[in-house]
C-alpha positions as CSV (number, residue, x, y, z in Angstrom):
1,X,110.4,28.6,-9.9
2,X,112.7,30.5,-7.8
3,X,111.8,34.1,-10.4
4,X,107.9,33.5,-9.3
5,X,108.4,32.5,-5.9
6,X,110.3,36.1,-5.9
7,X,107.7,38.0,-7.7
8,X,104.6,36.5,-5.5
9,X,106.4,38.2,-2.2
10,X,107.1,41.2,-3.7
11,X,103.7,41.7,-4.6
12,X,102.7,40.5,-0.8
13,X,104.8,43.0,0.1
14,X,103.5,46.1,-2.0
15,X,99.8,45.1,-1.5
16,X,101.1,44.8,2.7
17,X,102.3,47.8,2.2
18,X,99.2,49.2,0.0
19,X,97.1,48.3,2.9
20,X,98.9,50.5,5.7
21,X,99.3,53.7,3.6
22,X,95.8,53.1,3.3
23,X,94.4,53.1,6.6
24,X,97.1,55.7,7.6
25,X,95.9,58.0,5.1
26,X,92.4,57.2,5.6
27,X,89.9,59.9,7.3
28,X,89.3,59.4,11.2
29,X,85.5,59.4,10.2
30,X,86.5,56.6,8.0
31,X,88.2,54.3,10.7
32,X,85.9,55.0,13.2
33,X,82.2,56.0,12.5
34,X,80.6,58.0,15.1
35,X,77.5,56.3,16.6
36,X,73.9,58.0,17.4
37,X,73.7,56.5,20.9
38,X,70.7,55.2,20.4
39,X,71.0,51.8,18.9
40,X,69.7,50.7,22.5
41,X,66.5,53.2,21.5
42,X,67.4,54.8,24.8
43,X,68.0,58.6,23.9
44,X,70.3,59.6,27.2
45,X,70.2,63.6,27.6
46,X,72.1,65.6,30.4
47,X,71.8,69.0,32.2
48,X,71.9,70.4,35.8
49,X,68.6,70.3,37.1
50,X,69.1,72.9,39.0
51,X,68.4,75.8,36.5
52,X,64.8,77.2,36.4
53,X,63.0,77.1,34.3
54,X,64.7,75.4,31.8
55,X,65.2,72.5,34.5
56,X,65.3,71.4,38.1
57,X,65.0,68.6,40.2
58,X,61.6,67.5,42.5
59,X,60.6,64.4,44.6
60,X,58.2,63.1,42.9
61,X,57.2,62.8,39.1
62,X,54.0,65.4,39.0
63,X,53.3,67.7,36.0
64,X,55.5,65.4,33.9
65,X,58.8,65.0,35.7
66,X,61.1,62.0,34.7
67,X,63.4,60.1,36.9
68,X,66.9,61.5,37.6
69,X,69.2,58.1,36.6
70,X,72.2,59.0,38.1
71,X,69.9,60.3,41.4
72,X,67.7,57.7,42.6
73,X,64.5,58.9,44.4
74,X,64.5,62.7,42.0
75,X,63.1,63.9,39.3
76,X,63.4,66.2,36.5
77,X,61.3,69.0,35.2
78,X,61.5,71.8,33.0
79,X,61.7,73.4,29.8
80,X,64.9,71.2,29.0
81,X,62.2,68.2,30.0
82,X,59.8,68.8,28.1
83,X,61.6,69.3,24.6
84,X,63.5,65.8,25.8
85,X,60.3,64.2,25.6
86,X,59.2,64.8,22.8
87,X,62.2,64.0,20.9
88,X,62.4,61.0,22.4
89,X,58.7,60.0,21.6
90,X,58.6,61.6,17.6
91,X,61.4,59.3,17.5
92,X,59.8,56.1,19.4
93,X,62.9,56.0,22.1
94,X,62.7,56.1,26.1
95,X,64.3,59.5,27.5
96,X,66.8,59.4,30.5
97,X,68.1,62.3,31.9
98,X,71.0,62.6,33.9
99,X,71.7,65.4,36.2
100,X,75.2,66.9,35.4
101,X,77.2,69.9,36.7
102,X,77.1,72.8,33.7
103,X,81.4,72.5,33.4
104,X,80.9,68.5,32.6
105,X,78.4,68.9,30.2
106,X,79.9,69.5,26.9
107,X,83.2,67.3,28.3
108,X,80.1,64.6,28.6
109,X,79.0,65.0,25.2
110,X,82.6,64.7,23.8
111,X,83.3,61.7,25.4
112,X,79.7,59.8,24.8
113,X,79.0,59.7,28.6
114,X,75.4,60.8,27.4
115,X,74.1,61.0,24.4
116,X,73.0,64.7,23.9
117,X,72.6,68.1,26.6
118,X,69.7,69.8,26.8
119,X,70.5,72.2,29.3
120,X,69.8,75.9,28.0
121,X,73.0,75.9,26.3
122,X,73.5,78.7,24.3
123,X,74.7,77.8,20.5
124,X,78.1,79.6,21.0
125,X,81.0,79.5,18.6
126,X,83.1,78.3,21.0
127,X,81.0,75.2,22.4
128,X,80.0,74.7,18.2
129,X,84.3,73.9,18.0
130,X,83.7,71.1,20.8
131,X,80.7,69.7,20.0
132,X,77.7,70.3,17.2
133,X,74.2,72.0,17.9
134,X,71.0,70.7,16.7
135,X,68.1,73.9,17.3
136,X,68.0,76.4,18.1
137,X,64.7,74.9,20.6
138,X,64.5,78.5,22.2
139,X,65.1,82.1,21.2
140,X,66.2,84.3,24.3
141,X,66.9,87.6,25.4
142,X,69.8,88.7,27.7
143,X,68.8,90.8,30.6
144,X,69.4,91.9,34.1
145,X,67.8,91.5,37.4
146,X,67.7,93.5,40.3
147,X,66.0,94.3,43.3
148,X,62.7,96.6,43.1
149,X,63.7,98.5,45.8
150,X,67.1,98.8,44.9
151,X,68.8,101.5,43.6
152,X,69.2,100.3,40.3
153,X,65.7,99.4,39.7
154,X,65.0,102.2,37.4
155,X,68.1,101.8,34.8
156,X,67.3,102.4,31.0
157,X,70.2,101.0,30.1
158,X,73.4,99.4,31.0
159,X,75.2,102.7,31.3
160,X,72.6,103.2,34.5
161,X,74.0,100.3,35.9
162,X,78.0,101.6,36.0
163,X,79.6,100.9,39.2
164,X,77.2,98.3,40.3
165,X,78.2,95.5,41.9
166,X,77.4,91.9,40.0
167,X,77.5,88.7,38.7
168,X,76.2,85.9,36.4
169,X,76.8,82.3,36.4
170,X,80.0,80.4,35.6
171,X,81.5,80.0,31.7
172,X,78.1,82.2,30.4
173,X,78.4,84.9,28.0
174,X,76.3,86.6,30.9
175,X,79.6,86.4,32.9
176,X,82.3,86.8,30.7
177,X,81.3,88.9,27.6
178,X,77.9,91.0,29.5
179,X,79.2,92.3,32.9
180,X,82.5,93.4,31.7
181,X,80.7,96.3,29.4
182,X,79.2,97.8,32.2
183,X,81.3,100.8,33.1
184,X,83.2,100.2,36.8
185,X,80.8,97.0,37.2
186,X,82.4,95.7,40.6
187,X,82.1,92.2,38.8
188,X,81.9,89.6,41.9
189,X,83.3,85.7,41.7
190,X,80.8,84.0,39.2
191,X,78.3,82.1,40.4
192,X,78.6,78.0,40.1
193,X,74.8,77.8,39.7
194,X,71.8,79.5,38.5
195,X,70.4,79.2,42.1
196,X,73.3,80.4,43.4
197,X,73.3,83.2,41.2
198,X,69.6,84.0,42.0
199,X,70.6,84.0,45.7
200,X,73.4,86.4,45.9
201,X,70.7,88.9,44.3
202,X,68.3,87.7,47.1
203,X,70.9,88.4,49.9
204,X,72.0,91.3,48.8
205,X,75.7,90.2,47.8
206,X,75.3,92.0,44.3
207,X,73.3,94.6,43.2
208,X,72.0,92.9,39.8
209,X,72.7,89.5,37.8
210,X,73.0,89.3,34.0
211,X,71.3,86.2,32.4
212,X,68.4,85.0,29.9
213,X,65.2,86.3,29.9
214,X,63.4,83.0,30.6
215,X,66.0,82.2,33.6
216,X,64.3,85.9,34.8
217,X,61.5,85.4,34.5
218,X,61.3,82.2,36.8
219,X,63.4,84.4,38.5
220,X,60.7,86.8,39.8
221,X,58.2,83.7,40.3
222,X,60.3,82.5,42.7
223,X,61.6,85.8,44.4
224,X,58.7,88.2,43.9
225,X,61.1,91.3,45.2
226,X,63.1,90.7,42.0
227,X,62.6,92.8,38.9
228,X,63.7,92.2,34.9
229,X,65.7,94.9,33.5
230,X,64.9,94.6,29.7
231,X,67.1,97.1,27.6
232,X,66.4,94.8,24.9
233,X,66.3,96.6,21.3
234,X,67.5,99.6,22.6
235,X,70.9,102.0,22.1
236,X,71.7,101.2,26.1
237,X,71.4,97.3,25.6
238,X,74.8,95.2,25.5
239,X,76.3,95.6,22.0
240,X,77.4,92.3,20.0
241,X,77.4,91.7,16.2
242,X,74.5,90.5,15.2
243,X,76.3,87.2,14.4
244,X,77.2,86.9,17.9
245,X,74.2,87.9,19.7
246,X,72.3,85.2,17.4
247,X,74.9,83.0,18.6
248,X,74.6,83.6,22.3
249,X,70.6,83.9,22.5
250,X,70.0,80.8,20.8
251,X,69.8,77.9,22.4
252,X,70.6,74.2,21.2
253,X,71.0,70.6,22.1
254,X,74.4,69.8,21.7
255,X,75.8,66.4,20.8
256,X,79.2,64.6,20.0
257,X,80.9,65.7,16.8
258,X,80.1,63.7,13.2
259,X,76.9,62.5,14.9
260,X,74.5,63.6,12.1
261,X,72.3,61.0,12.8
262,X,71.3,62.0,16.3
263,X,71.6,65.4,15.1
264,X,69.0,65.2,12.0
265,X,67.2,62.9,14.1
266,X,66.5,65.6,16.9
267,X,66.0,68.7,14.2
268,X,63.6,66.7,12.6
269,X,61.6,67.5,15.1
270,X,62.7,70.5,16.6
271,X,61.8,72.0,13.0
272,X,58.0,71.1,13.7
273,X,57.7,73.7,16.2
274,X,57.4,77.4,15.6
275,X,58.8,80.2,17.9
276,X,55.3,80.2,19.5
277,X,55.5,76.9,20.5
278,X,58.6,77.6,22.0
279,X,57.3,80.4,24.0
280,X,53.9,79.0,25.6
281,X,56.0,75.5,26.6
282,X,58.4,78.0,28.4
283,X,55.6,79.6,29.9
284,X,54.0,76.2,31.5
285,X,57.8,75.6,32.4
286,X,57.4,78.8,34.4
287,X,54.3,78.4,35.5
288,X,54.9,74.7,37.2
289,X,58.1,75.7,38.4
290,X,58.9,75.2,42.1
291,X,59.3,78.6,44.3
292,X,62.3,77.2,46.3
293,X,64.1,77.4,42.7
């Protein structure tokens, strides 16, 4: 009796011990499963609102707009919108947007604050190490923008641009991989906001920006003096690999890492849509955008 009672624990014991090697050993995706986010069929995006055209925030909910959750009494509208809703309806859930300032966005993601960003994000390597892409949903261009009187106005390429003074918005590749290959660029502190960006060109605190070509092109809606320097497909254009500039003028809804299902769910129907479609929704983005953006 005493031999089996002996053998029954030992065997408690190496199956106990079994058990923890197991779950110690076990993948992280194994012991705990990333969720979609929208079990509650509520798909919960964030951006700034405040970045023309791809988004900004109104009073009221004309040509489309959609609450701000987190801002009671605004609304959202854009580009960013627009592909938001019809995610959400291809995949029969309720869109909420909430506003969010561009440093928190991909710390938002990670941490499942929302569920995905839409907020003109380009599909860098570095944000792809944080967080996975789903897209592209837009193909840009980088650019500059100047004034049409300015002295500058006239550059054929980024060498005509050498000892200007600049900037571009905060963490962009605008900002931190653009300006800096602009000989004797007098690069200025970057801007926290695409407004704010647009408005140190407007006040003449810097002689050009560096940004996309749709953020330019609301650009000079909004500030008719302005004027899009395109060097585009040229040997005076801003020189990447052609890996990285695909990178960096692609743009992509990001979402938390391991969530495949969000992320199939959303290129599902992203992969509907062909570069054209792209382009004429940026166009009505551009087109309905407000001038004080």
């Amino acid at each position: 009796m005493k031999k089996i009672l002996t053998l029954i624990l030992a065997l408690a014991m190496v199956l106990s011990l079994a058990a923890c090697g197991g779950n110690a050993d076990a993948p992280a995706e194994q012991n705990a499963a990333v969720k979609s986010g929208v079990e509650d069929g509520v798909l919960t995006i964030a951006m700034e609102c405040a970045y023309a055209p791809y988004n900004w925030t109104q009073s009221d909910d004309s040509n489309g707009a959609v609450p701000i959750a987190n801002v009671p009494g605004s609304y959202a509208n854009g580009y960013d919108v627009m592909i938001g809703k019809k995610i959400a309806e291809a995949n029969g859930w309720e869109l909420e947007v909430i506003q969010s300032d561009w440093d928190s966005l991909v710390p938002g993601v990670q941490t499942g604050t929302f569920d995905a960003v839409i907020a003109g994000q380009s599909m860098t390597a570095e944000r792809a190490e944080q967080v996975d892409f789903a897209g592209p949903y837009f193909y840009a261009t980088i650019v500059c923008v100047t004034k049409a009187d300015s002295a500058y106005a006239n550059a054929a390429s980024i060498a005509d641009l050498a000892g200007g003074s600049c900037t571009a918005q905060i963490a962009t590749i605008w900002y931190d991989q653009c300006l800096p290959q602009i000989e004797g660029a007098n690069i200025q502190t970057a801007a926290e906001t695409a407004p704010a960006m647009l408005m140190a060109l407007e006040t003449d605190m810097v002689d050009f920006i560096c940004t996309d070509m749709p953020t330019a092109q609301g650009a000079v809606a909004a500030y008719p003096d302005m004027k899009i320097l395109d060097f585009s497909g040229t040997d005076g254009d801003f020189q990447f690999s052609e890996e990285v500039r695909a990178e960096n003028v692609n743009i992509g809804v990001s979402v938390m890492k391991g969530n495949t299902v969000l992320k199939e769910a959303i290129d599902s129907v992203l992969a509907t849509m062909t570069v054209d479609d792209f382009n004429a929704m940026m166009e009505e983005a551009i087109a309905i955008q407000p001038l004080s953006e």
